[in-house]
VMD Tcl script that builds the backbone (N, CA, C; Angstrom):
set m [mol new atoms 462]
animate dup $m
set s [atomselect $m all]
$s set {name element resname resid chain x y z} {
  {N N UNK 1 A -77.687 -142.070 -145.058}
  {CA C UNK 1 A -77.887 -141.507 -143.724}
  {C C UNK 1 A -79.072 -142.231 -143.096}
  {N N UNK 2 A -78.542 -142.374 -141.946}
  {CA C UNK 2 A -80.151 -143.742 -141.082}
  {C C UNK 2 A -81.052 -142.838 -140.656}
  {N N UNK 3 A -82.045 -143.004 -140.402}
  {CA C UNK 3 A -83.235 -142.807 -140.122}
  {C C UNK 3 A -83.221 -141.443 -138.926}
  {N N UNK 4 A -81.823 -141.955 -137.383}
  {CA C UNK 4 A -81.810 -141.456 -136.645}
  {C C UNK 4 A -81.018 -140.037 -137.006}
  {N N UNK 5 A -79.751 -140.639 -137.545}
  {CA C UNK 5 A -79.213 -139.174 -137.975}
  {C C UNK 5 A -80.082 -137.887 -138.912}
  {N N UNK 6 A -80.566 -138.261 -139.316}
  {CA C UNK 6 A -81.674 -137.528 -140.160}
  {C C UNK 6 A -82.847 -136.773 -139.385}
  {N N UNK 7 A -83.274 -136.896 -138.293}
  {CA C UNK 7 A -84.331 -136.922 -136.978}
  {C C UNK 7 A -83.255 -135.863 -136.405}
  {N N UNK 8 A -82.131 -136.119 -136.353}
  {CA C UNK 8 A -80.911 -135.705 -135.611}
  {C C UNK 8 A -80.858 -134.379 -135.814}
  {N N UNK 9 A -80.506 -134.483 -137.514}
  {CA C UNK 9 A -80.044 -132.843 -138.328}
  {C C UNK 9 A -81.273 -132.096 -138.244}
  {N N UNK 10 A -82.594 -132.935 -138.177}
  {CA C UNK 10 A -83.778 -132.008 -138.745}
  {C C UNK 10 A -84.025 -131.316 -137.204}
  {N N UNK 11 A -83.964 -131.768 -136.066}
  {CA C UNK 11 A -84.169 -131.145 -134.759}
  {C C UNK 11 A -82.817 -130.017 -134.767}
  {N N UNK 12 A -81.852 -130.481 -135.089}
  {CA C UNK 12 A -80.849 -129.326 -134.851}
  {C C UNK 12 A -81.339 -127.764 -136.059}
  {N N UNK 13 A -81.659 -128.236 -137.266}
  {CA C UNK 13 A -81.978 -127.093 -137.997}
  {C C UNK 13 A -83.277 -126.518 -137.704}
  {N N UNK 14 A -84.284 -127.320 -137.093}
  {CA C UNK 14 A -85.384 -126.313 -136.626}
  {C C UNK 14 A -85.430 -125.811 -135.392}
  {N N UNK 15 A -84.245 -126.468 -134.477}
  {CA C UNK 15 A -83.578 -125.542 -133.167}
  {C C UNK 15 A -82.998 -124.096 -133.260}
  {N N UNK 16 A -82.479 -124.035 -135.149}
  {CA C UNK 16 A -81.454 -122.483 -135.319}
  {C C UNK 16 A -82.826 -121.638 -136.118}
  {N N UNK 17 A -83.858 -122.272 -136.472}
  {CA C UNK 17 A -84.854 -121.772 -136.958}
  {C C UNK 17 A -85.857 -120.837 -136.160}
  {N N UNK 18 A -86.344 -121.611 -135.372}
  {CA C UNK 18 A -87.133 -121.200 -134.294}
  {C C UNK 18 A -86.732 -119.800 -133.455}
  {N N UNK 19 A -85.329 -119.912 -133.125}
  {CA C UNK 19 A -85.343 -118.457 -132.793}
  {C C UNK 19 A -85.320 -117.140 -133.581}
  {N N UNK 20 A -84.571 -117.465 -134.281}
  {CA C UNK 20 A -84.569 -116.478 -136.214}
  {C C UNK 20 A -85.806 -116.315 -136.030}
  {N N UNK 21 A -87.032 -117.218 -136.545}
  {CA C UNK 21 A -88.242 -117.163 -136.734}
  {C C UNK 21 A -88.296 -115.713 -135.964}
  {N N UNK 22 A -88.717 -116.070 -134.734}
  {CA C UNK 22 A -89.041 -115.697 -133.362}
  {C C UNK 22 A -88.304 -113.840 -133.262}
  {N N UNK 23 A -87.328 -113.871 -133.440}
  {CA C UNK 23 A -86.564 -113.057 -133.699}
  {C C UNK 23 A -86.896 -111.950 -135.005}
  {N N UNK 24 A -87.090 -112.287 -136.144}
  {CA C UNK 24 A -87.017 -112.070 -137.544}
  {C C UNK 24 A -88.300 -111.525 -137.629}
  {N N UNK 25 A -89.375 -112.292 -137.311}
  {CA C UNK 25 A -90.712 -111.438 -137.553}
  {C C UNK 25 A -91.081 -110.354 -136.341}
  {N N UNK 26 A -90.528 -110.598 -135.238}
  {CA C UNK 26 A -90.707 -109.637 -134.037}
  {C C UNK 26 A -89.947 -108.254 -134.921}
  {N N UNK 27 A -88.688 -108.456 -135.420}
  {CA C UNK 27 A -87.745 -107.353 -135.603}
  {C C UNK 27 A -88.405 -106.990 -136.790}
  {N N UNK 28 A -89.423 -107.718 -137.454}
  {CA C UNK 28 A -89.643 -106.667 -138.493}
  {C C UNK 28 A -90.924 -106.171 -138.496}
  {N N UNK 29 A -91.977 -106.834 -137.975}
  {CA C UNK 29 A -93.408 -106.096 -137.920}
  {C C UNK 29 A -93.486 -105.361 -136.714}
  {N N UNK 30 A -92.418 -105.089 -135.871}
  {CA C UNK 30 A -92.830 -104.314 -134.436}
  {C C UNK 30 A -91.354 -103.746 -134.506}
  {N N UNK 31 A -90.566 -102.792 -134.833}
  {CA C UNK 31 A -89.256 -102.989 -134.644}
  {C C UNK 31 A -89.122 -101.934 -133.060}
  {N N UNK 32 A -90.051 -101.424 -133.196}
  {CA C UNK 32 A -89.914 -100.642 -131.908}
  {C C UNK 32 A -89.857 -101.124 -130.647}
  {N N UNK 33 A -90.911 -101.802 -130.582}
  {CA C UNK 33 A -90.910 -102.926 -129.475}
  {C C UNK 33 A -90.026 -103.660 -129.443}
  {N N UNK 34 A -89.524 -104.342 -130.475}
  {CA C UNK 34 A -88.037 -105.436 -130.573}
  {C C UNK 34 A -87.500 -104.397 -129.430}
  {N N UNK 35 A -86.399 -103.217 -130.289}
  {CA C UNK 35 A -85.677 -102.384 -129.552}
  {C C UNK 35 A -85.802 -102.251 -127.968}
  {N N UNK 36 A -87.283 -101.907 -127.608}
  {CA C UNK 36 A -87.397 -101.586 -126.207}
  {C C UNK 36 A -87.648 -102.598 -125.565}
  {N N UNK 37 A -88.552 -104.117 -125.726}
  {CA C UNK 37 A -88.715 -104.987 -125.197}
  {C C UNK 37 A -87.948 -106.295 -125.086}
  {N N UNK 38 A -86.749 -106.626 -126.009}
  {CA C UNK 38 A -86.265 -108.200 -126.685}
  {C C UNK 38 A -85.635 -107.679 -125.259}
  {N N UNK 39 A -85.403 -109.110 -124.517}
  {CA C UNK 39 A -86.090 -110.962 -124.757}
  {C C UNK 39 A -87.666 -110.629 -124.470}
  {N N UNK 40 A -87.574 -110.082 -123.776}
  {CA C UNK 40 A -89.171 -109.862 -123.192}
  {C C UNK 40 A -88.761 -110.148 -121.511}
  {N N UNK 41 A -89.974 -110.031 -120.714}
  {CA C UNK 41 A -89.834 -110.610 -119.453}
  {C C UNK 41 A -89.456 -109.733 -118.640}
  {N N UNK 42 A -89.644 -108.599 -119.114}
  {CA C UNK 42 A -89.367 -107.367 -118.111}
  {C C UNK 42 A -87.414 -106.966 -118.716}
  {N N UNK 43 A -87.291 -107.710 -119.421}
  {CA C UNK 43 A -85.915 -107.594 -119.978}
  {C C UNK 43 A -85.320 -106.507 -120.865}
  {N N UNK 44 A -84.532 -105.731 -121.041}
  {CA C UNK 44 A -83.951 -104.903 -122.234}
  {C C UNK 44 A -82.357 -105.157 -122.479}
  {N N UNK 45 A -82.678 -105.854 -123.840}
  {CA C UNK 45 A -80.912 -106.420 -124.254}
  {C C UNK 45 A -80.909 -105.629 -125.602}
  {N N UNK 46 A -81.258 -105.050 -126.238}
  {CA C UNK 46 A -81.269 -104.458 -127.140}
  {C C UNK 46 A -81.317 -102.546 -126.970}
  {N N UNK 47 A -81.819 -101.681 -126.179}
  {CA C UNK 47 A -81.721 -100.307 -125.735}
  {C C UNK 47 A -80.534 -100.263 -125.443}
  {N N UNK 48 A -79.877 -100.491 -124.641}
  {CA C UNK 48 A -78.690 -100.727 -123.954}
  {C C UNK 48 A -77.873 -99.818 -124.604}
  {N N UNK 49 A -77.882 -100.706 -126.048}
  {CA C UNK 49 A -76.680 -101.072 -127.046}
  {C C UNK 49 A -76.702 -99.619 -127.941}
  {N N UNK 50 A -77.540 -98.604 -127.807}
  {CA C UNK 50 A -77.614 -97.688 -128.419}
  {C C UNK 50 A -78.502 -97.157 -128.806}
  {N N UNK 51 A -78.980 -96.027 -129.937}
  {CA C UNK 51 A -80.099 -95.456 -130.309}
  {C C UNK 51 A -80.909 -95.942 -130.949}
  {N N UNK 52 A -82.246 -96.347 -131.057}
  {CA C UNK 52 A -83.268 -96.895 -132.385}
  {C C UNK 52 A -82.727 -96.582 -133.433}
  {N N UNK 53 A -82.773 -97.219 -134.356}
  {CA C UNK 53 A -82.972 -96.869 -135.440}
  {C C UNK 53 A -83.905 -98.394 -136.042}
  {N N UNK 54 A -84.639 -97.673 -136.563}
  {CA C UNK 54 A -85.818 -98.203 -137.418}
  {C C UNK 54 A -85.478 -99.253 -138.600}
  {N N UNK 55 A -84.610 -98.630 -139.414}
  {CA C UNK 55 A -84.252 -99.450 -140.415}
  {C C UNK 55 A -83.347 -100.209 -140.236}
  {N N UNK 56 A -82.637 -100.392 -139.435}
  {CA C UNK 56 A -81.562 -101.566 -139.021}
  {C C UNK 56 A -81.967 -102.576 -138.469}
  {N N UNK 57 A -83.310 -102.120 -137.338}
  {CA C UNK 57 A -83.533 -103.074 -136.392}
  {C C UNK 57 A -84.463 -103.811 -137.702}
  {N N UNK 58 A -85.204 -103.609 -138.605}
  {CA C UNK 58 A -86.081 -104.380 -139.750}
  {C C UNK 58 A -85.094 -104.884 -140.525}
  {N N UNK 59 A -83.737 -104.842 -140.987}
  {CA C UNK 59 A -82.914 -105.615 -141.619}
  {C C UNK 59 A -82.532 -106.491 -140.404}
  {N N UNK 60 A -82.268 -106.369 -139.916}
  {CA C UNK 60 A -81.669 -107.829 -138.797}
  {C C UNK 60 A -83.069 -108.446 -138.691}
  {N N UNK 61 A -84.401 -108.160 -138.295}
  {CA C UNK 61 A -85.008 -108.816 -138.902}
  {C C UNK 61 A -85.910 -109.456 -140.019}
  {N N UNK 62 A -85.114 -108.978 -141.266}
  {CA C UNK 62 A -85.096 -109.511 -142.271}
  {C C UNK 62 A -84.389 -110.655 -142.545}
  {N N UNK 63 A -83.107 -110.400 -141.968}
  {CA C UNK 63 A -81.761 -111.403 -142.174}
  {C C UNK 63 A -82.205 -112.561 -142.203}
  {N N UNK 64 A -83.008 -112.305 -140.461}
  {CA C UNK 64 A -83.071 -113.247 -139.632}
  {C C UNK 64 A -84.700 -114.436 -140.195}
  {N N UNK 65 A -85.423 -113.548 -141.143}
  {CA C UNK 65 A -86.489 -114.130 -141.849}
  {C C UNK 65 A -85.567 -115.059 -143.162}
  {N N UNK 66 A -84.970 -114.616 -143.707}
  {CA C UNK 66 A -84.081 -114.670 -144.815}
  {C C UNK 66 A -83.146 -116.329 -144.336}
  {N N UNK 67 A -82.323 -116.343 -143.572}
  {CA C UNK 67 A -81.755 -117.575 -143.147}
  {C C UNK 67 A -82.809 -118.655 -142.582}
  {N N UNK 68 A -84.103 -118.138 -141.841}
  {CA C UNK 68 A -85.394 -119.307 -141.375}
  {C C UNK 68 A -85.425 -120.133 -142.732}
  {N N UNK 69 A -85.908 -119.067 -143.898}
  {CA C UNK 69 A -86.536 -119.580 -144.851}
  {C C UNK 69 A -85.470 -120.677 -145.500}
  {N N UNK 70 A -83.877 -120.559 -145.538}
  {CA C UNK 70 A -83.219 -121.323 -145.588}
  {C C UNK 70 A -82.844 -122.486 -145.113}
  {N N UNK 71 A -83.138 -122.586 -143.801}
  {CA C UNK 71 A -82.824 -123.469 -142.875}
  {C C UNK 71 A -83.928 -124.644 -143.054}
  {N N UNK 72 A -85.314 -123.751 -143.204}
  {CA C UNK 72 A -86.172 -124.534 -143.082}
  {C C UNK 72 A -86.150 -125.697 -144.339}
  {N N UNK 73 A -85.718 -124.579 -145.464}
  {CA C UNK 73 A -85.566 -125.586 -146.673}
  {C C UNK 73 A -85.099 -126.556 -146.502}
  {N N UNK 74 A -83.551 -126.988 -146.013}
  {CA C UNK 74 A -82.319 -127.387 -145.802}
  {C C UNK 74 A -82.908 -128.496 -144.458}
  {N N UNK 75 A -83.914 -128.225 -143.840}
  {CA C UNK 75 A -84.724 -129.225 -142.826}
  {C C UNK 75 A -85.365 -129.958 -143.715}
  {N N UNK 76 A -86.471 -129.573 -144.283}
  {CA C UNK 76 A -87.212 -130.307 -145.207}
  {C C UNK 76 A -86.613 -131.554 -146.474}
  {N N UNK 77 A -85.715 -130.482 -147.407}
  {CA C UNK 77 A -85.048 -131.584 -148.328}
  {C C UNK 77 A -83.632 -132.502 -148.250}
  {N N UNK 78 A -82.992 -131.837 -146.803}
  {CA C UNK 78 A -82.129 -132.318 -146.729}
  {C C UNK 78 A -80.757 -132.448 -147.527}
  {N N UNK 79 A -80.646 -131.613 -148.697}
  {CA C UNK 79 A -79.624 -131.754 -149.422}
  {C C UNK 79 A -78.202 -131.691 -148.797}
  {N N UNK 80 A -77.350 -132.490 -149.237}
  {CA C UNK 80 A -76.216 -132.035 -148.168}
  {C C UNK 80 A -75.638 -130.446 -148.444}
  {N N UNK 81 A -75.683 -130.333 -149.774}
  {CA C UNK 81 A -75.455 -128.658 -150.245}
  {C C UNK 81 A -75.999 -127.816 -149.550}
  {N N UNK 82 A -77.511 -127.532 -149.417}
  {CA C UNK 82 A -78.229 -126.749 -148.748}
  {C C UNK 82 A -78.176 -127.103 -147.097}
  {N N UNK 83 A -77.850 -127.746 -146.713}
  {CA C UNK 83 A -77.665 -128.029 -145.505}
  {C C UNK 83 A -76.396 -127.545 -144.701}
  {N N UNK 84 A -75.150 -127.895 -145.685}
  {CA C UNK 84 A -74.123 -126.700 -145.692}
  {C C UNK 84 A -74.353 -125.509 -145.713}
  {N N UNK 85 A -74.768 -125.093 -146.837}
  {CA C UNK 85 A -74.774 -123.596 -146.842}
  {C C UNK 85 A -76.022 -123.081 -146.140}
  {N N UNK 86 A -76.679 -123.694 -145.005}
  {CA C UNK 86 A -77.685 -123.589 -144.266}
  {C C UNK 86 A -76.743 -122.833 -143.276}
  {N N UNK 87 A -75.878 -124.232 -142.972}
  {CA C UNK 87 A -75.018 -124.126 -141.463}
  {C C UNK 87 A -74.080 -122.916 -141.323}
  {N N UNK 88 A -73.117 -122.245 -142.566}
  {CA C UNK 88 A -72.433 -121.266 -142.579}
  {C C UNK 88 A -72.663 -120.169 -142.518}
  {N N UNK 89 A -74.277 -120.438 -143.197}
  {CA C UNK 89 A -74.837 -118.800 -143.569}
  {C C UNK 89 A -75.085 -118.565 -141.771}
  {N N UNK 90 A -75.613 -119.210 -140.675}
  {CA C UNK 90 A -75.761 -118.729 -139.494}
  {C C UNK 90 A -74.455 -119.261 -138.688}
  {N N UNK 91 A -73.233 -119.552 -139.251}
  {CA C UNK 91 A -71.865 -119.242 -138.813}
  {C C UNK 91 A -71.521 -118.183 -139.085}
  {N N UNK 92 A -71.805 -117.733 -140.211}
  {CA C UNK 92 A -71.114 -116.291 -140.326}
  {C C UNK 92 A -71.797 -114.835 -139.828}
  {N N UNK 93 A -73.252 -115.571 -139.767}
  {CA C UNK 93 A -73.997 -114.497 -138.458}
  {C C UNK 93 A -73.489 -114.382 -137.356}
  {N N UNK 94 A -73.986 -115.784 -136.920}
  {CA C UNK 94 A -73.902 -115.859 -135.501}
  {C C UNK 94 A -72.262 -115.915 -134.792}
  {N N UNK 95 A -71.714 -115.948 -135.340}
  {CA C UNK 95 A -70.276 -115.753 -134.752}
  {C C UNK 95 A -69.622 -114.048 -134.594}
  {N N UNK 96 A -69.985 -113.594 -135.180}
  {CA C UNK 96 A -69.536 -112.134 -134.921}
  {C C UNK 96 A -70.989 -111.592 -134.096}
  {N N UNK 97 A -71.399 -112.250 -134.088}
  {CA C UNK 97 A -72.801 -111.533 -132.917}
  {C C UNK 97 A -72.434 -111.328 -131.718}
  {N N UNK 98 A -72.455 -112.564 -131.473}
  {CA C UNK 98 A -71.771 -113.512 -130.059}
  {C C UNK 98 A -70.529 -112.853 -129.876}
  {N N UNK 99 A -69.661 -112.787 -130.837}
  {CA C UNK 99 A -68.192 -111.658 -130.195}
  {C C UNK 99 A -68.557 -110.560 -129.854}
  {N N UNK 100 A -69.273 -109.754 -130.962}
  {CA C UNK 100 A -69.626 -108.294 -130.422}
  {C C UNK 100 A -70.297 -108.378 -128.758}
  {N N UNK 101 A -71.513 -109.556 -129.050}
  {CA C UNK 101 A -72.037 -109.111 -127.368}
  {C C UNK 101 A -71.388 -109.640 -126.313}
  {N N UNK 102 A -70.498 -110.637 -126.493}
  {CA C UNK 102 A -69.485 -110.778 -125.726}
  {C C UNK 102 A -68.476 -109.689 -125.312}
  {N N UNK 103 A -68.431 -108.785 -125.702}
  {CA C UNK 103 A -67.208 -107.721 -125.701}
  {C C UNK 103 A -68.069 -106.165 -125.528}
  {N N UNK 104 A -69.452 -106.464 -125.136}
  {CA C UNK 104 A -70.191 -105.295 -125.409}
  {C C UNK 104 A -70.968 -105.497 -124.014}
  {N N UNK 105 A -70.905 -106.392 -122.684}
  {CA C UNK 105 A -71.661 -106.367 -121.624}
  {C C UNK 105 A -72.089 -105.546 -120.707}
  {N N UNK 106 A -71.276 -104.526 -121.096}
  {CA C UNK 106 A -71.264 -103.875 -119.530}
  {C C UNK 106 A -72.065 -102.999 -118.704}
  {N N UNK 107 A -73.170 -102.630 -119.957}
  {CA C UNK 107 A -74.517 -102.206 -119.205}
  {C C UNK 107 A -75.456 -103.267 -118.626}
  {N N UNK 108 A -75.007 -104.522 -118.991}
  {CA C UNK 108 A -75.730 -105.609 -117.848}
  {C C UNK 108 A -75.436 -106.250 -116.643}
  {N N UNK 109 A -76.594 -106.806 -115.761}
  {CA C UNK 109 A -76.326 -107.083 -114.979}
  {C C UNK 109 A -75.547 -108.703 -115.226}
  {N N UNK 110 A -75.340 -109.391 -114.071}
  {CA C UNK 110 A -74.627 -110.709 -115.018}
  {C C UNK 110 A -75.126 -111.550 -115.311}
  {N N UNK 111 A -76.574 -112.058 -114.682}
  {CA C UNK 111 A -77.706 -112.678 -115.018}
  {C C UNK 111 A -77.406 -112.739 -116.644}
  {N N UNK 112 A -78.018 -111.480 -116.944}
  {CA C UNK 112 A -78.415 -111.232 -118.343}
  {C C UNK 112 A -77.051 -111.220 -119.365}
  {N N UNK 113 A -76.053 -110.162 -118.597}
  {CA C UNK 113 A -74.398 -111.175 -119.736}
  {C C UNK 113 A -74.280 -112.186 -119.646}
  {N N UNK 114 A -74.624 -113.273 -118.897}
  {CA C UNK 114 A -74.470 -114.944 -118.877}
  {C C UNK 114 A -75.665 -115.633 -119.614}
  {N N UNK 115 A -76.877 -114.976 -119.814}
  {CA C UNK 115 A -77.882 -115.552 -120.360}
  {C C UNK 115 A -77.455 -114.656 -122.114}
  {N N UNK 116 A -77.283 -113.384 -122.736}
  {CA C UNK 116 A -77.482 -112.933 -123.749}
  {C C UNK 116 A -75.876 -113.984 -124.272}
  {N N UNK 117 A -74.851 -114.158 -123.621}
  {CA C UNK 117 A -73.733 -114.838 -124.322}
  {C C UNK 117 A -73.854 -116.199 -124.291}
  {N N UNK 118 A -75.017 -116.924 -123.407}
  {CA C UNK 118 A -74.963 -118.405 -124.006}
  {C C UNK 118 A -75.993 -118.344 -124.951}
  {N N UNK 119 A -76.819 -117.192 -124.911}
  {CA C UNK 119 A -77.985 -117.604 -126.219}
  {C C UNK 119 A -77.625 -117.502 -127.403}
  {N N UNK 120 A -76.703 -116.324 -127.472}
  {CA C UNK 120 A -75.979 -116.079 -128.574}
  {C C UNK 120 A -74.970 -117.083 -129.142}
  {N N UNK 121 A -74.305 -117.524 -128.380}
  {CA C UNK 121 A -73.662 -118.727 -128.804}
  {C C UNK 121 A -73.524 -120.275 -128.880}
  {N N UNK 122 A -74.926 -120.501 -128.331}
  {CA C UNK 122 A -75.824 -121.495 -128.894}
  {C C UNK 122 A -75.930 -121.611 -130.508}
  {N N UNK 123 A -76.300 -120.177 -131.315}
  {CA C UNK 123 A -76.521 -120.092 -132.339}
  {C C UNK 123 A -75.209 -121.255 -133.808}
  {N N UNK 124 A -73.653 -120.795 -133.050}
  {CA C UNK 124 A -72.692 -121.063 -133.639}
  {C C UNK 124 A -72.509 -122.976 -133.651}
  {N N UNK 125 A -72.815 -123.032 -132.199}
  {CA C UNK 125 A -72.703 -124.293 -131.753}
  {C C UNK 125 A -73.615 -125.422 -132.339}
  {N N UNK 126 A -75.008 -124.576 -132.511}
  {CA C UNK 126 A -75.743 -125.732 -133.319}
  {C C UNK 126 A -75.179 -125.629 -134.891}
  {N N UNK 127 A -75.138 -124.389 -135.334}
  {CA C UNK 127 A -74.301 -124.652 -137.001}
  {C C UNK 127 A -73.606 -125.441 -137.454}
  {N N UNK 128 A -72.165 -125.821 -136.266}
  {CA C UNK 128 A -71.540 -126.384 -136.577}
  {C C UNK 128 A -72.066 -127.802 -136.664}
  {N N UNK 129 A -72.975 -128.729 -135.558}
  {CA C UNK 129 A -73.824 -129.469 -135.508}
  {C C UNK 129 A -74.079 -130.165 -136.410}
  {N N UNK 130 A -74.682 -128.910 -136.979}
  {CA C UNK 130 A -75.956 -129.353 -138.590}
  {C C UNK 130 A -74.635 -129.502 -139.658}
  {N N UNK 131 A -73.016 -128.809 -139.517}
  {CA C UNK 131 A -72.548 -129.148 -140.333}
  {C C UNK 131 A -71.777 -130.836 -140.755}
  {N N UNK 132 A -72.092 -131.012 -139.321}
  {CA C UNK 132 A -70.790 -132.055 -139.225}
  {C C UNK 132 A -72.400 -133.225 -139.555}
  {N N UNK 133 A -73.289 -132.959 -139.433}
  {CA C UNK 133 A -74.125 -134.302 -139.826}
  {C C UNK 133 A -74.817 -134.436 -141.052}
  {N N UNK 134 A -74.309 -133.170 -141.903}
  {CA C UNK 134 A -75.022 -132.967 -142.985}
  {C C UNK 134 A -73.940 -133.080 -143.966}
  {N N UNK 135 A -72.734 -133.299 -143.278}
  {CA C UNK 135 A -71.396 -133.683 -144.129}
  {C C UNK 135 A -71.560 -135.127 -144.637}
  {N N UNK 136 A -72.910 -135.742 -143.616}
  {CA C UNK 136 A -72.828 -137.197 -143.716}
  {C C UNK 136 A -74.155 -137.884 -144.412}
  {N N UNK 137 A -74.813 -136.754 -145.101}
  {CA C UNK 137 A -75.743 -136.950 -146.168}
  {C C UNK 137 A -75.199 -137.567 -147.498}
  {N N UNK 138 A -75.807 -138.501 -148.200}
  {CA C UNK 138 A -75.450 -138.517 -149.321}
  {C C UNK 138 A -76.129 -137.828 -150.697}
  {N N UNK 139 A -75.603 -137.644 -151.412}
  {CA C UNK 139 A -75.874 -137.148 -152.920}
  {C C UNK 139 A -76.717 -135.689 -152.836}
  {N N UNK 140 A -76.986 -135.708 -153.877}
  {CA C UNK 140 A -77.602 -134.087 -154.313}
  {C C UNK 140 A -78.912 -133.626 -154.184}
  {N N UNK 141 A -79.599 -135.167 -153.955}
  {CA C UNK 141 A -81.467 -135.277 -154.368}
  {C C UNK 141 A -81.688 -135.260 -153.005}
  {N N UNK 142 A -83.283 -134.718 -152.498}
  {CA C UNK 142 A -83.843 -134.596 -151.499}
  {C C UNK 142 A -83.578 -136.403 -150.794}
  {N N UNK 143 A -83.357 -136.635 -149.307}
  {CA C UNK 143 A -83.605 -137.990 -149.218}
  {C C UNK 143 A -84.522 -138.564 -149.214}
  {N N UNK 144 A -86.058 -137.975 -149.272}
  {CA C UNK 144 A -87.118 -138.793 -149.383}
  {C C UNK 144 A -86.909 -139.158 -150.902}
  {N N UNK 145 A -86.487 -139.095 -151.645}
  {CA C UNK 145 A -86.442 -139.041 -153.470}
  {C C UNK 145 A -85.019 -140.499 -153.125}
  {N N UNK 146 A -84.004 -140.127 -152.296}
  {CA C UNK 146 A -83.598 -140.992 -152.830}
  {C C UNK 146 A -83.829 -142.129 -151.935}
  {N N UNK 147 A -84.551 -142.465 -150.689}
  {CA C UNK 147 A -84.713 -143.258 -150.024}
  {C C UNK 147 A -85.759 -144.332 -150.725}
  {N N UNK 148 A -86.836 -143.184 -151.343}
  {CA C UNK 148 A -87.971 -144.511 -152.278}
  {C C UNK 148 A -87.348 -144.979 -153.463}
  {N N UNK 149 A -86.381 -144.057 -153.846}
  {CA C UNK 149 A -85.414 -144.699 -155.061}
  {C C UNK 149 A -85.028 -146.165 -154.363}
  {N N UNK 150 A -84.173 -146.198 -153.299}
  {CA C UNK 150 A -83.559 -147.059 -152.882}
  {C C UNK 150 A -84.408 -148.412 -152.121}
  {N N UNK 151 A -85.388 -148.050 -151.936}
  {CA C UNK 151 A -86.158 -149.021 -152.062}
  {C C UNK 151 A -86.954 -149.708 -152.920}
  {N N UNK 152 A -87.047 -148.936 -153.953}
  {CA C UNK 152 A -87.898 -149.805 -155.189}
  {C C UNK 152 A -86.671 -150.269 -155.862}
  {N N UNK 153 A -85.492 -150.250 -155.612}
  {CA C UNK 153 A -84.439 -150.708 -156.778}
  {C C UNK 153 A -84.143 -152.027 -155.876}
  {N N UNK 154 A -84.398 -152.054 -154.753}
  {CA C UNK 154 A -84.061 -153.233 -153.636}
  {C C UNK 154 A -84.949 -154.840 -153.774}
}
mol reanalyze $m
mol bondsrecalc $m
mol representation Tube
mol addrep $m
């Protein structure tokens, strides 16, 4: 894998990171605020949708800590394995998210159904991304391991 594709995958996996991040620690050290405040900005996309509950809103952001820590791995060493199972684990999130809030708008205005369904499905779109360029990794070992391999054998 060249230099660029690699620059390529690592911007796309810390693109699905960053919001998780962002997401994941908000939902779990404040979950109240998540509930009443997410996105922020004078915004409520989350009340809408139903009653608090405390312990749900701290597992979604757990999940959402739980796949960072993956992704980030899967940025760093690059394995094509972990890079796969980087990309699916937030396919199989982010795709039933994006349906539900797709099919769940109607306490918003359309601003905000046109902004909560492309953010949401941004999520799927970069997965697939990271899958199709991480299909094009080689071997099992981190690539910095095998790139100095491949140069001291040169």
């Amino acid at each position: 894998m060249n230099d660029r594709l690699r620059v390529g995958l690592r911007v796309v996996l810390v693109a699905l990171a960053f919001p998780g991040a962002s997401v994941g620690l908000w939902a779990t050290l404040a979950p109240r605020s998540f509930y009443d405040d997410f996105p922020g900005g004078g915004r409520e996309w989350i009340a809408p949708d139903g009653p608090f509950n405390e312990h749900l809103v701290r597992d979604v952001g757990a999940l959402n800590l739980a796949l960072v820590v993956l992704t980030i791995a899967a940025a760093a060493l690059l394995i094509r394995s972990l890079v796969i199972v980087a990309a699916l684990g937030w396919l199989v999130y982010g795709v039933p998210h994006v349906v539900y809030h797709a099919r769940h708008l109607d306490p918003f205005e359309s601003a905000d159904a046109v902004a909560i369904t492309s953010s949401l499905a941004l999520v799927p779109v970069l997965a697939v991304v990271a899958l199709g360029l991480g299909a094009k990794i080689g071997g099992s070992e981190p690539t910095s391991r095998r790139s100095s391999r491949s140069s001291t054998s040169a």
